[in-house]
Residue frames as a rotation matrix with the C-alpha (Angstrom) as fourth column:
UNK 1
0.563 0.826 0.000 0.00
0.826 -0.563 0.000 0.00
0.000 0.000 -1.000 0.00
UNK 2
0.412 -0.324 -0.852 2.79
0.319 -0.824 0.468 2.56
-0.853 -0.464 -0.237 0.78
UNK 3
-0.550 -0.791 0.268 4.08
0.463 -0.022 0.886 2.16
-0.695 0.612 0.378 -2.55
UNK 4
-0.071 0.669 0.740 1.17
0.990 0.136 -0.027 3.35
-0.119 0.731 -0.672 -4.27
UNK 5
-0.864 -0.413 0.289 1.64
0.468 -0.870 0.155 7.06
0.188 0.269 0.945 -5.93
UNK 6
0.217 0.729 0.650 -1.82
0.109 -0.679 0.726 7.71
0.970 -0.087 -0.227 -4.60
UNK 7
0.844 -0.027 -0.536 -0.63
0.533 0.165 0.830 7.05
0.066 -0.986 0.154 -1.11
UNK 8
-0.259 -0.931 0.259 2.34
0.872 -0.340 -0.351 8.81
0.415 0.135 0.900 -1.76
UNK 9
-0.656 0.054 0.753 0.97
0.183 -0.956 0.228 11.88
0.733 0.287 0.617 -2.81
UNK 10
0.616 0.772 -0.159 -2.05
0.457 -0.186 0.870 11.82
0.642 -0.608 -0.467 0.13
UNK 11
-0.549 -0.176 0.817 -1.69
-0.466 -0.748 -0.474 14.23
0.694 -0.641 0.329 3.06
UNK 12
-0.215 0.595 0.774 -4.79
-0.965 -0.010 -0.261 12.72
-0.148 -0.804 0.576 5.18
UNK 13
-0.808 -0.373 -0.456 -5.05
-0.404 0.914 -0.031 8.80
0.428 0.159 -0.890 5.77
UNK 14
0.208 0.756 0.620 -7.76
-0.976 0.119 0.182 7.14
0.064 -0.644 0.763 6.90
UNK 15
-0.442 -0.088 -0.893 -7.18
-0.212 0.977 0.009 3.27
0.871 0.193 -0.451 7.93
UNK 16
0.736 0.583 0.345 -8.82
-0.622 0.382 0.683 1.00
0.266 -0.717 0.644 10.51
UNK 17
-0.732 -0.573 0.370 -6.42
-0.674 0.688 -0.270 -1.69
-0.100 -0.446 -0.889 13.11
UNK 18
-0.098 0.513 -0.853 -7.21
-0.202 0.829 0.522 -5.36
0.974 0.223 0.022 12.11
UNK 19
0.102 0.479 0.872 -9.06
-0.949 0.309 -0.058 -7.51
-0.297 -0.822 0.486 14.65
UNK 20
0.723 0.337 0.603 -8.69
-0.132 0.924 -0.358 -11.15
-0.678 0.180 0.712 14.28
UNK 21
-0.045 -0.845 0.533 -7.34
0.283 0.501 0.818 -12.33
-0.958 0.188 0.216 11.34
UNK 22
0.996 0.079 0.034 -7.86
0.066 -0.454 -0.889 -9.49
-0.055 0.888 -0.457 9.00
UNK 23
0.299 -0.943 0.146 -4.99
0.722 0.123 -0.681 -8.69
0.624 0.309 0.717 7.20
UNK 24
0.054 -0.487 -0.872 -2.47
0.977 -0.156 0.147 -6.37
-0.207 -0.859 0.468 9.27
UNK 25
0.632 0.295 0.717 -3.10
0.562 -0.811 -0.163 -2.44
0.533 0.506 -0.678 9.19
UNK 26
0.917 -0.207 -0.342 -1.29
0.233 -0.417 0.879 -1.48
-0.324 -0.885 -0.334 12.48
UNK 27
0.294 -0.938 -0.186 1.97
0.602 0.030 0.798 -0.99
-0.743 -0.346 0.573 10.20
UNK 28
-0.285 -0.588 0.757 0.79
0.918 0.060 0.392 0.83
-0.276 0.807 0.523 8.28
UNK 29
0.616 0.788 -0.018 -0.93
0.614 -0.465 0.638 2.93
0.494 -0.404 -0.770 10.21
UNK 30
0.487 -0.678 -0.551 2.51
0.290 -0.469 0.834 3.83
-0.824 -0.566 -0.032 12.08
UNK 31
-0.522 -0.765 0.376 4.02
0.779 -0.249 0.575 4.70
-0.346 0.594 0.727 8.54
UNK 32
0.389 0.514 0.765 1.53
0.632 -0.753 0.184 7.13
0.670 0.412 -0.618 7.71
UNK 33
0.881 0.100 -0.462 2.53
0.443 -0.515 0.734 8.86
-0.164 -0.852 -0.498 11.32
UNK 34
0.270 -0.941 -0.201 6.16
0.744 0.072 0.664 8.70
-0.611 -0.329 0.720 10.62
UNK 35
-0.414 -0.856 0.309 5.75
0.856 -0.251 0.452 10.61
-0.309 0.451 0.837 7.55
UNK 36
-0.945 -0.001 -0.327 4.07
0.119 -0.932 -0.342 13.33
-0.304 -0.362 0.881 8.72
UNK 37
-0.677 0.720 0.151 0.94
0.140 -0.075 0.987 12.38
0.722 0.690 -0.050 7.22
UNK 38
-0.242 0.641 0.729 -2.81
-0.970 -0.131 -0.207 13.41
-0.037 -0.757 0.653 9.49
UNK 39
-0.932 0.190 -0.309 -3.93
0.076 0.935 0.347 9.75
0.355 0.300 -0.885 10.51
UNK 40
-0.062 0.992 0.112 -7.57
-0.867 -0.109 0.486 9.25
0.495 -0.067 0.867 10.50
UNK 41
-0.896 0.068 -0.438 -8.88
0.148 0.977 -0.151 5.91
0.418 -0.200 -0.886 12.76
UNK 42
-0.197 0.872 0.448 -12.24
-0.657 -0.457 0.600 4.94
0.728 -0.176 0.662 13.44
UNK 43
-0.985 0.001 0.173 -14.41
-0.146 0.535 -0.832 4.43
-0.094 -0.845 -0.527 16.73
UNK 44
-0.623 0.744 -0.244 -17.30
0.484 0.611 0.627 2.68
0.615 0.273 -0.740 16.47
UNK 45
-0.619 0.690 0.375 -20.88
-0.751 -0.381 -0.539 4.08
-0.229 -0.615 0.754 18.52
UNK 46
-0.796 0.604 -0.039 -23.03
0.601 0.781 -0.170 1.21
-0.073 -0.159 -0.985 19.45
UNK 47
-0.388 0.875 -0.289 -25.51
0.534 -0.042 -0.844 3.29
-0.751 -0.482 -0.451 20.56
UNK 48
0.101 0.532 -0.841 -26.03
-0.457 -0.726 -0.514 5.70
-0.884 0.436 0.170 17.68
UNK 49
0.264 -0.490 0.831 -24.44
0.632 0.739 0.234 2.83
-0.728 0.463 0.505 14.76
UNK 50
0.944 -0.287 -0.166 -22.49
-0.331 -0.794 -0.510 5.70
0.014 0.536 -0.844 13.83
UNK 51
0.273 -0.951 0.146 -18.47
0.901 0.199 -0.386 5.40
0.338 0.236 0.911 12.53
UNK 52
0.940 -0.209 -0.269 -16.97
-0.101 -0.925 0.366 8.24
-0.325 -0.317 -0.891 13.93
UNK 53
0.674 -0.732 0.100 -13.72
0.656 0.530 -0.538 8.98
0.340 0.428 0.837 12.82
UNK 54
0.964 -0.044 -0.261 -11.08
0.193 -0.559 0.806 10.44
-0.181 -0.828 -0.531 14.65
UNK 55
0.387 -0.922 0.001 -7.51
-0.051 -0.023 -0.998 11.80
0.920 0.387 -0.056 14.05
UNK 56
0.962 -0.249 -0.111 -4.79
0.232 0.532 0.814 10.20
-0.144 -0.809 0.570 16.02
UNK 57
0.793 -0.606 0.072 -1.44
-0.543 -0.754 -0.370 11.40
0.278 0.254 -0.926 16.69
UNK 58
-0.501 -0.501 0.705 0.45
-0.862 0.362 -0.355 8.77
-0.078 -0.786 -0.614 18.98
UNK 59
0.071 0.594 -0.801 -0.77
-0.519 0.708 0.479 4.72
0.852 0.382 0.358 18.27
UNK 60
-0.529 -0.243 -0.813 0.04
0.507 0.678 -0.532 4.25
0.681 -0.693 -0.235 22.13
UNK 61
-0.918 -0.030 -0.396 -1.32
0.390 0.124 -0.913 6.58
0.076 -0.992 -0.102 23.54
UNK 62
-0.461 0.792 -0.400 -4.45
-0.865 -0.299 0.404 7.66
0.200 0.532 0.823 21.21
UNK 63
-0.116 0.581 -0.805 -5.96
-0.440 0.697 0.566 4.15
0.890 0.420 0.175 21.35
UNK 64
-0.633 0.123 0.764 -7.89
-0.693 0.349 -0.630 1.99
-0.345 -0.929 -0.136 23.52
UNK 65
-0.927 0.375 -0.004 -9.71
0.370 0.916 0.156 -1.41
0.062 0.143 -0.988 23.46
UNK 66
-0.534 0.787 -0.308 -13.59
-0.674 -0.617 -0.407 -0.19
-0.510 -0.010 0.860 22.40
UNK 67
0.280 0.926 -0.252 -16.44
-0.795 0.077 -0.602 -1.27
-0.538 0.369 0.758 21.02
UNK 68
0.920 0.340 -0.197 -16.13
-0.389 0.856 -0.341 -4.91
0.053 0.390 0.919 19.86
UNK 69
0.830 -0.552 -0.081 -13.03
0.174 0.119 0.978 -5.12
-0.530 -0.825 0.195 21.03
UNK 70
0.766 -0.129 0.630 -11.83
0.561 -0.344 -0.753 -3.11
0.314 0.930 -0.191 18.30
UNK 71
-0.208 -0.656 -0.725 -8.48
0.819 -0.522 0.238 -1.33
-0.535 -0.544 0.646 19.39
UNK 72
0.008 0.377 0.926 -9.65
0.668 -0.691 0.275 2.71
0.744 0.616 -0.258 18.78
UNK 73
-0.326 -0.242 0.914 -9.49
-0.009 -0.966 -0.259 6.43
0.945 -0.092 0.312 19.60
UNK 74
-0.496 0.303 -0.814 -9.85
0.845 -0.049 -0.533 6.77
-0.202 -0.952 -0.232 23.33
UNK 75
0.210 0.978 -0.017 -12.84
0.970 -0.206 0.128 9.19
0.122 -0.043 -0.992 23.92
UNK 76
0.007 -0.364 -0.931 -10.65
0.495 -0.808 0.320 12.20
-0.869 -0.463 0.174 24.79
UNK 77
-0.949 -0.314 0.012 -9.85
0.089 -0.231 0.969 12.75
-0.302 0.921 0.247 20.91
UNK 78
-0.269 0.852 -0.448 -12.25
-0.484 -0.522 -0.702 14.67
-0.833 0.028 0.553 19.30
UNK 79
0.501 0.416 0.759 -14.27
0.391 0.674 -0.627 13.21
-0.772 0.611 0.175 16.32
UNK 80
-0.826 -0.523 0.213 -13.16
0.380 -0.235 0.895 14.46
-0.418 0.819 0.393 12.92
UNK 81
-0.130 0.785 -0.605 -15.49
-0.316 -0.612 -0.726 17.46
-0.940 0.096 0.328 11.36
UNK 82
0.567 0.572 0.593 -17.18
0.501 0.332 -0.799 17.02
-0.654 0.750 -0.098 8.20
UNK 83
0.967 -0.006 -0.256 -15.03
-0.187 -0.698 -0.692 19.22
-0.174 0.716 -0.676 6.58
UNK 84
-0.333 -0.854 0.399 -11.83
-0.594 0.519 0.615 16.94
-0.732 -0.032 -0.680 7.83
UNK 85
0.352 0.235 0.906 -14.02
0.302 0.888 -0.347 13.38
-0.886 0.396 0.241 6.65
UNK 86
0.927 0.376 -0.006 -13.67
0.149 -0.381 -0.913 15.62
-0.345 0.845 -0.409 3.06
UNK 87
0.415 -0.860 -0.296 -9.86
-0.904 -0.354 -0.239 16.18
0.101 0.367 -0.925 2.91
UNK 88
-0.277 -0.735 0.619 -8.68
-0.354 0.677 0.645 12.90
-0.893 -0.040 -0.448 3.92
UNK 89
0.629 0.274 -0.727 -7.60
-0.775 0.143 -0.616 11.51
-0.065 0.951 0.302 0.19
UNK 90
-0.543 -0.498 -0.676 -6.55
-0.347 0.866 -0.359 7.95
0.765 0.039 -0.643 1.23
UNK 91
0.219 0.387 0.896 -8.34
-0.908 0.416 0.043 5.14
-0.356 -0.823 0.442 3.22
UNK 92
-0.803 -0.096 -0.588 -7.83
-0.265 0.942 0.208 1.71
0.534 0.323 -0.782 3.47
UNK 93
-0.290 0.912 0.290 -11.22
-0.925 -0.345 0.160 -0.06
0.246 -0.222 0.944 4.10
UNK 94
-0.887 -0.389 0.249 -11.56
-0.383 0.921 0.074 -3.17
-0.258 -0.030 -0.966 5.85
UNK 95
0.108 0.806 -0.582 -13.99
-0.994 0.102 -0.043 -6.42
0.025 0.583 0.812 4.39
UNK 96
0.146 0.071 0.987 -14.89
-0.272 0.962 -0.028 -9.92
-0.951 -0.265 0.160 4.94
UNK 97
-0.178 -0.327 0.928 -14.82
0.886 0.357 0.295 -9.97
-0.428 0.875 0.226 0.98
UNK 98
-0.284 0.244 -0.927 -14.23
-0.515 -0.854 -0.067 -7.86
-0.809 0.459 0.368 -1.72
UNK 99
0.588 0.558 0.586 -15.39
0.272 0.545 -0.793 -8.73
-0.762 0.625 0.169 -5.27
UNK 100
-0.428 -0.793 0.434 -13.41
0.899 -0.322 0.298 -7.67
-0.096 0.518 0.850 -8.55
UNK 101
0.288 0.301 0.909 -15.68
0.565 -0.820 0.092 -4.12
0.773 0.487 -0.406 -8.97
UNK 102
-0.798 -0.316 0.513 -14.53
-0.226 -0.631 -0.742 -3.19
0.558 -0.708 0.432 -5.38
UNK 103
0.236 0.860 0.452 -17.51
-0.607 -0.233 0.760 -3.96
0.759 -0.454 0.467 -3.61
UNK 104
-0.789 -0.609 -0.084 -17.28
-0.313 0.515 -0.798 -5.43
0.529 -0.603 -0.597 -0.31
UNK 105
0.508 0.857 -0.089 -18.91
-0.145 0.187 0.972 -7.14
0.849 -0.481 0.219 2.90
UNK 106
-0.338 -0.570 0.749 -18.61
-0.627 -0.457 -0.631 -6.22
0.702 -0.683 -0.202 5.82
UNK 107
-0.995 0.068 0.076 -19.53
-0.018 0.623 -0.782 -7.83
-0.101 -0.779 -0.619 9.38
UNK 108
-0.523 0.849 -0.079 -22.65
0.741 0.498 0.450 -7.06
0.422 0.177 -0.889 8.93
UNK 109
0.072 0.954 -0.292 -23.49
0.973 -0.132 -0.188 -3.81
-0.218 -0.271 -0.938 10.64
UNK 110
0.681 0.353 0.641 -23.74
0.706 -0.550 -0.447 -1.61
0.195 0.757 -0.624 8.01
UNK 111
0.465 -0.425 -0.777 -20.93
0.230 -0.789 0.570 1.45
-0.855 -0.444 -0.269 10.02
UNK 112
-0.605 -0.793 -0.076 -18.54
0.299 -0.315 0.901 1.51
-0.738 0.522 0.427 6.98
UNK 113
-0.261 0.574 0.776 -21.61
0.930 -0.067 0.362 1.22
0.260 0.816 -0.516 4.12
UNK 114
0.428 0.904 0.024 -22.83
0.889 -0.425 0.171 4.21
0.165 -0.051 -0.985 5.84
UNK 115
0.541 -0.471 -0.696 -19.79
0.082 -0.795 0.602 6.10
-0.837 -0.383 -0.391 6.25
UNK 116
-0.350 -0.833 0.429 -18.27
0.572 0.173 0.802 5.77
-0.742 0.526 0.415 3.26
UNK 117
0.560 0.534 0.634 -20.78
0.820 -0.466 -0.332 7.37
0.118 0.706 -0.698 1.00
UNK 118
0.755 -0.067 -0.653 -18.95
0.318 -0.833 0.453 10.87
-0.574 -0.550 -0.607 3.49
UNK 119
-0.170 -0.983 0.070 -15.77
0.494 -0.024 0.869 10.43
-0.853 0.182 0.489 1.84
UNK 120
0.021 0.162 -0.987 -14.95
-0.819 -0.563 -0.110 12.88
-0.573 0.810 0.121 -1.16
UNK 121
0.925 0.379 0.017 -14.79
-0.152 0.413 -0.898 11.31
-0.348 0.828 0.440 -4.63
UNK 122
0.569 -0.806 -0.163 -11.33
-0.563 -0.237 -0.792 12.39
0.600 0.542 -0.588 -5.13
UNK 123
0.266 -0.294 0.918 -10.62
-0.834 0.407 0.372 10.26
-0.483 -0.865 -0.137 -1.93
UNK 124
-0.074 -0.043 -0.996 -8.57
-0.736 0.676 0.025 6.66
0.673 0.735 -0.082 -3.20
UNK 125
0.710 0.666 0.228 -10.59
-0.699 0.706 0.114 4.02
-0.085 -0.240 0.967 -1.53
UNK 126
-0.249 -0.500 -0.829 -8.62
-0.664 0.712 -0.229 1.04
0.705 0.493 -0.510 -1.06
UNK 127
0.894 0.395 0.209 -10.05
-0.431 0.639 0.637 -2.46
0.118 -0.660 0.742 0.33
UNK 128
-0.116 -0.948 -0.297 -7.56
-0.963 0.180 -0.201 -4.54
0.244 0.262 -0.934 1.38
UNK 129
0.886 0.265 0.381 -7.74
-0.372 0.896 0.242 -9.11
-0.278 -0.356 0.892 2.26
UNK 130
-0.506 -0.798 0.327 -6.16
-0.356 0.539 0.764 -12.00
-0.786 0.270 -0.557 1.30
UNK 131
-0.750 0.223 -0.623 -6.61
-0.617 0.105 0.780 -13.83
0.239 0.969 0.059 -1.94
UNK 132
-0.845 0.517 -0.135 -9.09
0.533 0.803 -0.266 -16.32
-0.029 -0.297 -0.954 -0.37
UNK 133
-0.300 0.653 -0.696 -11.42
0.304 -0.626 -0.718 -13.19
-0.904 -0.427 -0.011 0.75
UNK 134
-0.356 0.125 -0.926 -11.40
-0.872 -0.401 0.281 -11.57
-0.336 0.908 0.252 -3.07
UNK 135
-0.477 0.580 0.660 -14.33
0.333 0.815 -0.474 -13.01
-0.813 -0.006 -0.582 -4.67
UNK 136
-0.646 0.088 0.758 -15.86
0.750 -0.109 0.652 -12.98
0.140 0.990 0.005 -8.49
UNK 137
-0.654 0.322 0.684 -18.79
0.125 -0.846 0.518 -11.39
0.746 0.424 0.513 -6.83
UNK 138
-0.809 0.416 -0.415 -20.69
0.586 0.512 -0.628 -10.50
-0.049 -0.751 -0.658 -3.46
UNK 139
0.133 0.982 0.131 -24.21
0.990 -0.137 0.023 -9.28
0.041 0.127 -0.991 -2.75
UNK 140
-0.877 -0.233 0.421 -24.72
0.393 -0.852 0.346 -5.66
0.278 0.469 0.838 -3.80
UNK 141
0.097 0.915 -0.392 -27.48
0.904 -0.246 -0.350 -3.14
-0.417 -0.320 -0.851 -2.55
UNK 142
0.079 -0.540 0.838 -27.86
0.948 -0.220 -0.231 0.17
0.309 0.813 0.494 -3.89
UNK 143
0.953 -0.297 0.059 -26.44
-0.254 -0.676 0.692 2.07
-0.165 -0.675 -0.719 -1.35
UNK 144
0.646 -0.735 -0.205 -23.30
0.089 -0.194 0.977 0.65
-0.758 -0.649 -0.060 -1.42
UNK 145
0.921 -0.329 -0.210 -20.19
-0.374 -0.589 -0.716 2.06
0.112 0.738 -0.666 -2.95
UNK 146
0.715 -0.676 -0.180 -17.22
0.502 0.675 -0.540 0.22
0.487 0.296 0.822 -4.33
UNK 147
0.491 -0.680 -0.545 -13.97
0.038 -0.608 0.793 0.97
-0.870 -0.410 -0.273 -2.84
UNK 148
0.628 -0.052 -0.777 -11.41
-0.708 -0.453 -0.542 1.87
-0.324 0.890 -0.321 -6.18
UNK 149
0.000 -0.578 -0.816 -8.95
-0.482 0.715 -0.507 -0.55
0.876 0.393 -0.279 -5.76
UNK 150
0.870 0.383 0.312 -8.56
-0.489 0.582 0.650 -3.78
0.067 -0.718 0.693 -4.09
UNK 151
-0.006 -0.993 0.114 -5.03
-0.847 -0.056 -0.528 -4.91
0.531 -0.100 -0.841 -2.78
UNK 152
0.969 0.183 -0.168 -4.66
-0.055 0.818 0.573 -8.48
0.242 -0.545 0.803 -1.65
UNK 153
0.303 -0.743 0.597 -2.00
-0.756 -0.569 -0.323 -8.95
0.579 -0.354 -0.734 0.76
């Protein structure tokens, strides 16, 4: 992923820290920091099934075990304004599968389908699995929106 000239050129990052046995994000989450990029990470709300997303400065001491035992933004750190969600022009997007158009599936409760839509256009989307996870094709509603490229790892 770092090698890509869209990641290069990006300034704001969004990625998520694997759980289980998604592929690994947590290193690449600390290379965005190192080079000065803004890192975006998101914290889940049960109660409102809202993604919040949150800019982190410090992967020790920005983060705490949360919401599904998702490691994420301790509560001190302020969300990210709509007018941040709009500059960040890199994300990596996690997915139980992805298909070949970019579409994906998620766990199942809907936070990314609904937060992604926020992201600009000029933003490069990028899903990321293993080759097992990348499928010809998964179910498709029309709400949801492909990520641009899919990076099996």
């Amino acid at each position: 992923m770092i090698e890509l000239d869209e990641y290069i050129a990006s300034s704001k990052v969004l990625s998520y820290l694997q759980i289980g046995n998604e592929v690994v994000t947590a290193e690449f989450a600390a290379h965005a920091l190192s080079c000065g990029k803004a890192l975006y990470l998101p914290r889940v709300r049960r109660d409102t099934r809202e993604l919040e997303v949150v800019r982190v400065h410090n992967l020790c001491d920005d983060l705490h075990v949360g919401t599904y035992g998702i490691l994420e933004p301790v509560e001190a750190l302020a969300r990210a304004s709509d007018l941040e969600i709009g500059e960040i022009d890199f994300a990596i997007i996690p997915g139980v599968a992805f298909d070949t158009d970019g579409y994906r599936l998620g766990r199942g409760g809907g936070y990314f389908d609904r937060f992604l839509p926020r992201l600009s256009h000029r933003c490069m989307t990028v899903g990321v699995c293993f080759e097992e996870q990348l499928v010809e094709r998964v179910p498709r509603d029309p709400w949801d929106v492909p990520v641009k490229r899919v990076i099996v790892g």
